[in-house]
C-alpha positions as CSV (number, residue, x, y, z in Angstrom):
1,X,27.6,45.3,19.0
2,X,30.4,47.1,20.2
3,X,31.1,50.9,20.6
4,X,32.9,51.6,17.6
5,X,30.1,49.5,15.0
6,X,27.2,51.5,16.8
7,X,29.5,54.5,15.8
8,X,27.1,56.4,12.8
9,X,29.2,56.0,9.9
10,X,28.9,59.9,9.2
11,X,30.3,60.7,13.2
12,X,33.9,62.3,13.6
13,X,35.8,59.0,14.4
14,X,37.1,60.9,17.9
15,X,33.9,62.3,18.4
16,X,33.5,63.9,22.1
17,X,30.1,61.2,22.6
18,X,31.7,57.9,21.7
19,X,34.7,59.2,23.8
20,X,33.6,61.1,27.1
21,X,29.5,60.5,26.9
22,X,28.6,57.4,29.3
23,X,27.6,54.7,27.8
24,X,23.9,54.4,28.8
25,X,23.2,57.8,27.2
26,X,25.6,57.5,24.5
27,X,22.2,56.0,22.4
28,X,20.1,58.8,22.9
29,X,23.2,61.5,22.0
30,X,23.2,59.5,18.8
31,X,20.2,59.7,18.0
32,X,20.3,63.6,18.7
33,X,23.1,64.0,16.4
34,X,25.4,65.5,19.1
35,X,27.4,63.5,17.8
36,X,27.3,64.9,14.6
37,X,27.1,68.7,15.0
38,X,27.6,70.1,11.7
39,X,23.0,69.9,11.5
40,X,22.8,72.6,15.1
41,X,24.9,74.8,12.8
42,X,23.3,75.0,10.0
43,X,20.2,75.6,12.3
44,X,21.8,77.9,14.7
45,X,23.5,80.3,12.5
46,X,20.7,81.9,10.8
47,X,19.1,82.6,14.1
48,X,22.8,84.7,14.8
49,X,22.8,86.5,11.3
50,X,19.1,87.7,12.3
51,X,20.3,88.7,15.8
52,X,23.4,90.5,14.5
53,X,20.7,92.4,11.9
54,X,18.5,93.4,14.4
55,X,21.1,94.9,16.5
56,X,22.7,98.2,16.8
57,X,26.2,97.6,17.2
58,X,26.9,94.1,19.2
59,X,24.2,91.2,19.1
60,X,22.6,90.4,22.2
61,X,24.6,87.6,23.7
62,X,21.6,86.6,25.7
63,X,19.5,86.0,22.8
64,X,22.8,84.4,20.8
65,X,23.0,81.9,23.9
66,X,19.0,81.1,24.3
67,X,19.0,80.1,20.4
68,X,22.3,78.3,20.8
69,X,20.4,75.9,23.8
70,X,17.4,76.2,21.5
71,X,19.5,75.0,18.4
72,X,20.5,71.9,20.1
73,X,17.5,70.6,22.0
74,X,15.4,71.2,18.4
75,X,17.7,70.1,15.8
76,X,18.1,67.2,18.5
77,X,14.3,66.9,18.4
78,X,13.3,67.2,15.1
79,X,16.8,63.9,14.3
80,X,14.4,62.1,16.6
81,X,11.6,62.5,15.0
82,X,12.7,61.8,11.6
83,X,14.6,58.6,12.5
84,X,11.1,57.5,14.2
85,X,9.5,57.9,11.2
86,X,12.1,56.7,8.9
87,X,13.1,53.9,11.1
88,X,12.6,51.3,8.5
89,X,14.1,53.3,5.3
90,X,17.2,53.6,7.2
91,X,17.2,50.0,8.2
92,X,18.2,50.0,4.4
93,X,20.8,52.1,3.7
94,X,24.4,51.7,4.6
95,X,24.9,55.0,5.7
96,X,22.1,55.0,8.5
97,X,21.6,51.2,9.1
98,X,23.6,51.8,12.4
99,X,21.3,55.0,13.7
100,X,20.0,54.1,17.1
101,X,16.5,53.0,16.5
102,X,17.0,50.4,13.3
103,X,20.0,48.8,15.1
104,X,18.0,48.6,18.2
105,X,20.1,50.5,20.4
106,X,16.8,53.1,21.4
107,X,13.0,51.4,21.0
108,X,10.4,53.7,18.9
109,X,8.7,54.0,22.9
110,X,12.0,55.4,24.4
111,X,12.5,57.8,21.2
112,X,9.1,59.3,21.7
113,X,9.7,59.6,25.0
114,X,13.0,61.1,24.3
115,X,10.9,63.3,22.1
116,X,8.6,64.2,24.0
117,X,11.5,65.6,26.6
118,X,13.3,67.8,23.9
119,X,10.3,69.2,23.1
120,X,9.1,70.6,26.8
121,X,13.0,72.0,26.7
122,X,12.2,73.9,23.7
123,X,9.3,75.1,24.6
124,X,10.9,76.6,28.3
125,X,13.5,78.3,25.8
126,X,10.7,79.7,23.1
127,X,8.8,80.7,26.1
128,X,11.6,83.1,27.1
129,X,11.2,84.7,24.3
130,X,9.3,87.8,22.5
131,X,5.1,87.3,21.4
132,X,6.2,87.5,17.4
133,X,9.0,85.0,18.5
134,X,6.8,82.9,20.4
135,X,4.3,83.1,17.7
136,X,6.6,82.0,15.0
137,X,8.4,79.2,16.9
138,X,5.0,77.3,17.0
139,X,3.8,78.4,13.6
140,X,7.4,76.3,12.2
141,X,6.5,73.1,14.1
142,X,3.8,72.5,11.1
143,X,7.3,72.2,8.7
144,X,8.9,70.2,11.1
145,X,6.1,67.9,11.6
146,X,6.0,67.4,7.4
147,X,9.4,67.4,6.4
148,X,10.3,63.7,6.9
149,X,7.3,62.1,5.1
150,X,8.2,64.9,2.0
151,X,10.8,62.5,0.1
152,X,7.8,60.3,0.2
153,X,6.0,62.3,-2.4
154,X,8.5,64.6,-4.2
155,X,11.7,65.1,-5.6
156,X,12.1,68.4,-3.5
157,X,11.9,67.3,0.3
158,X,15.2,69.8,0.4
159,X,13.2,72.6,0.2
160,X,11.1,71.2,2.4
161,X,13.9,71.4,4.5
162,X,15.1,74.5,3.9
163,X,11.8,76.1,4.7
164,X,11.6,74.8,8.3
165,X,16.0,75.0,9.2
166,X,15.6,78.5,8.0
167,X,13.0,79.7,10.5
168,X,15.4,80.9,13.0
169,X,16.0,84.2,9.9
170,X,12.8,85.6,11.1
171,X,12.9,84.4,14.9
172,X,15.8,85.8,16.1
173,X,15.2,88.8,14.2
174,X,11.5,88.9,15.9
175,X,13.0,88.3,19.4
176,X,15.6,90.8,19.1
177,X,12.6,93.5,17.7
178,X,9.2,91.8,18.2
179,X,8.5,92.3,14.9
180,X,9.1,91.2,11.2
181,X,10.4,93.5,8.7
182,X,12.1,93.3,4.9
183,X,15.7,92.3,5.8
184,X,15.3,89.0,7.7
185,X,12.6,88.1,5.2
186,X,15.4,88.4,2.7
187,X,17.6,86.5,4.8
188,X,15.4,83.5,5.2
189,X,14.4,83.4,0.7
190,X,18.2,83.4,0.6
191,X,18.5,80.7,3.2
192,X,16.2,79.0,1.5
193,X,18.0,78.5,-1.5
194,X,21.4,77.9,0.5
195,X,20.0,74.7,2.4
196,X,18.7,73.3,-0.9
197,X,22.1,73.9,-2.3
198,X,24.5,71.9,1.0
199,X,21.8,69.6,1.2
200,X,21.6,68.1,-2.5
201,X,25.6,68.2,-1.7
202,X,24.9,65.1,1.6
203,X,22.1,63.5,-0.2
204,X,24.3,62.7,-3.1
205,X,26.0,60.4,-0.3
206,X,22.9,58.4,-0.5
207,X,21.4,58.5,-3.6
208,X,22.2,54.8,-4.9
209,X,20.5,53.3,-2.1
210,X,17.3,55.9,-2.1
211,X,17.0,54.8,-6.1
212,X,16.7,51.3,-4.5
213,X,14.5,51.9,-2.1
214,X,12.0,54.2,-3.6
215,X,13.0,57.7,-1.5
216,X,13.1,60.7,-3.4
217,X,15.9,63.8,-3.3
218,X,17.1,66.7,-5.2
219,X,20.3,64.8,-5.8
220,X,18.4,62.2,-8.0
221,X,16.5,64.8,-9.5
222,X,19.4,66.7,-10.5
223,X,21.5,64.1,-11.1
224,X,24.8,65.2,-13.7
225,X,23.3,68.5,-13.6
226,X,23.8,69.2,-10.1
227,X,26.6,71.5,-10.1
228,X,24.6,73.7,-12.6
229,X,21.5,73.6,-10.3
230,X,24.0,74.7,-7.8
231,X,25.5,77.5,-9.4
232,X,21.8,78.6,-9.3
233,X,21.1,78.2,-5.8
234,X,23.8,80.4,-4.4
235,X,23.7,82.6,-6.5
236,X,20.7,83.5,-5.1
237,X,21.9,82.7,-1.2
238,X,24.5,85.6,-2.6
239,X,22.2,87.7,-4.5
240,X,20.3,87.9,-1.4
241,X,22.6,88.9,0.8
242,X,23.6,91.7,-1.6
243,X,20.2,92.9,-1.1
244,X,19.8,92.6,2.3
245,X,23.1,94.4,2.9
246,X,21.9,97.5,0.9
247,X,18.4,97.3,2.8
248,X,19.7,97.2,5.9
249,X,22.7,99.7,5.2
250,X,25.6,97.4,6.3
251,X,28.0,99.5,4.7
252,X,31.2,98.2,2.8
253,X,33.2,96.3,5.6
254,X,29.5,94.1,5.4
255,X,29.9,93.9,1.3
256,X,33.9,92.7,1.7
257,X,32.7,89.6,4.3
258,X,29.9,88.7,1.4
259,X,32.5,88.5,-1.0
260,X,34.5,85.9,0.9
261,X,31.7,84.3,1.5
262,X,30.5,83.7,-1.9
263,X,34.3,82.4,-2.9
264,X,33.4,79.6,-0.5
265,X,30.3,78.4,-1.9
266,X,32.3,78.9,-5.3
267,X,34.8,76.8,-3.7
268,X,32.6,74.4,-3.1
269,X,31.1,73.5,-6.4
270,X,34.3,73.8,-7.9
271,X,35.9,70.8,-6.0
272,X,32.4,69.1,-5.6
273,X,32.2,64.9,-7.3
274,X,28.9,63.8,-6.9
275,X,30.2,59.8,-6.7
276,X,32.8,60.6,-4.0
277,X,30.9,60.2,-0.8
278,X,33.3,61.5,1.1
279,X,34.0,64.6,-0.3
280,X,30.6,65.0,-0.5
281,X,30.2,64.5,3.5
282,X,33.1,67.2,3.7
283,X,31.7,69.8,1.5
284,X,28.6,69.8,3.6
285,X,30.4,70.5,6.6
286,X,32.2,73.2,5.2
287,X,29.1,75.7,4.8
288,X,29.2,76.0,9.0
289,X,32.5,77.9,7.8
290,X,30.2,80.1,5.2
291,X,27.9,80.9,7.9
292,X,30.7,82.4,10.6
293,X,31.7,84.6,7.5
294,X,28.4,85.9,6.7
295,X,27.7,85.9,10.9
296,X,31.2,88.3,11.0
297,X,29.8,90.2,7.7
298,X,26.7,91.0,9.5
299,X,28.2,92.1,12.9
300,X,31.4,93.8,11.4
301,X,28.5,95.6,9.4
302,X,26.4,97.1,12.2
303,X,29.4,97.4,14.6
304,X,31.6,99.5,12.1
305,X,29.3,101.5,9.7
């Protein structure tokens, strides 16, 4: 097989690991997804929006750079995990026939051992962090360990999801204050219901072949109706950050960066076809660009009021 058919079809074409990665660890960056790093967004930037709350003025750029390493070596972790246990679904499905494991690029022995090395990084990283934080961070691997055998049983594994990529609302929040308090708590129900929302949006990519092959998702529960479900699901991403602004007294600067926000998520279900893949794929990406807005909302809003 040569470099460019291992190449996962969802992959930038000029991706920086198919064209500066060496080749021998090209396999295990695949099957990472740093290749693909739209996911250590989405992961990551919750964990800066509860930094930037729990700050004064300026988040702490030491914690911003801890969960940035901790973003990528568990997002990284948790890909491996779920393409261990869904080696033989995606064996079936055109999108992910060509993921390391079922094209035989990484054995299932080398991904847990690959596994099993992301891990002890995380853990050196959550280790470095506050008791609450430290706490937390090993209270989420029980969502972790779940999520890929959820579109097994129900219709819903997004929410799933979005419980356990969320976790970082209350962690960074609890590293910054070693505690828990309203305003994160908000951050992470309105998180909640964001994830559900971008992730209906990739799994429509899919959903022929999961109909096929028995695998259940929020984009064959909603079907047509999925721009309607997703009018509902941020507007509660937005509602909550309306709260959470007026909790946490972010002030008006904070209220202005919430509004442009919610035009994007507008913007998205406005352009969204559920049977055009690739717009679909695109849309997806396009929330890492929501999350630097609300991230500036958040900072602009304890710098400046």
């Amino acid at each position: 097989m040569t470099e460019t058919d291992a190449r996962i079809a969802d992959a930038a074409p000029q991706n920086w690991v198919d064209l500066y990665a060496p080749a021998f660890a090209r396999p295990y960056m695949r099957l990472a997804r740093l290749d693909r790093p739209i996911g250590t967004w989405l992961l990551l930037l919750p964990c800066w929006w509860s930094i930037a709350l729990a700050s004064g003025g300026w988040p702490d750029l030491r914690l911003m750079i801890l969960f940035a390493i901790g973003a990528v070596v568990m997002r990284g972790a948790g890909c491996t995990f779920n393409d261990i246990v869904d080696r033989d679904f995606d064996a079936l499905v055109e999108r992910t026939k060509l993921r390391p494991i079922p094209s035989g690029a990484v054995s299932v022995r080398s991904a847990w051992a690959f596994l099993a090395a992301q891990c002890l990084a995380g853990l050196l990283v959550l280790l470095s962090l506050s008791p609450t934080a430290i706490a937390l961070g090993l209270a989420s691997l029980a969502l972790v360990g779940v999520y890929p055998f959820m579109k097994r049983i129900t219709y819903w594994p997004q929410a799933v999801l979005g419980l356990a990529f969320n976790w970082g609302a209350l962690m960074g929040y609890a590293a910054a204050r070693n505690e828990i308090a309203l305003a994160p708590v908000l951050l992470y129900a309105g998180s909640i219901a964001w994830t559900i929302g971008y992730d209906t949006i990739y799994a429509h990519q899919d959903k022929d072949d999961d109909a096929l092959i028995g695998v259940k998702s929020t984009a064959l529960r909603f079907g047509q109706a999925t721009k309607t479900w997703l009018w509902g699901f941020y507007a509660a991403m937005t509602a909550a950050l309306i709260a959470l602004g007026f909790v946490a007294g972010l002030g008006g600067i904070y209220f202005a960066g919430i509004f442009l926000a919610a035009s994007q998520l507008v913007s998205q279900i406005l352009r969204l076809d559920i049977d055009d893949a690739d717009r679909c794929l695109a849309l997806f990406r396009s929330n890492r660009d929501f999350g630097l807005i609300v991230f500036a909302a958040i900072v602009a809003g304890r710098v400046f009021t």
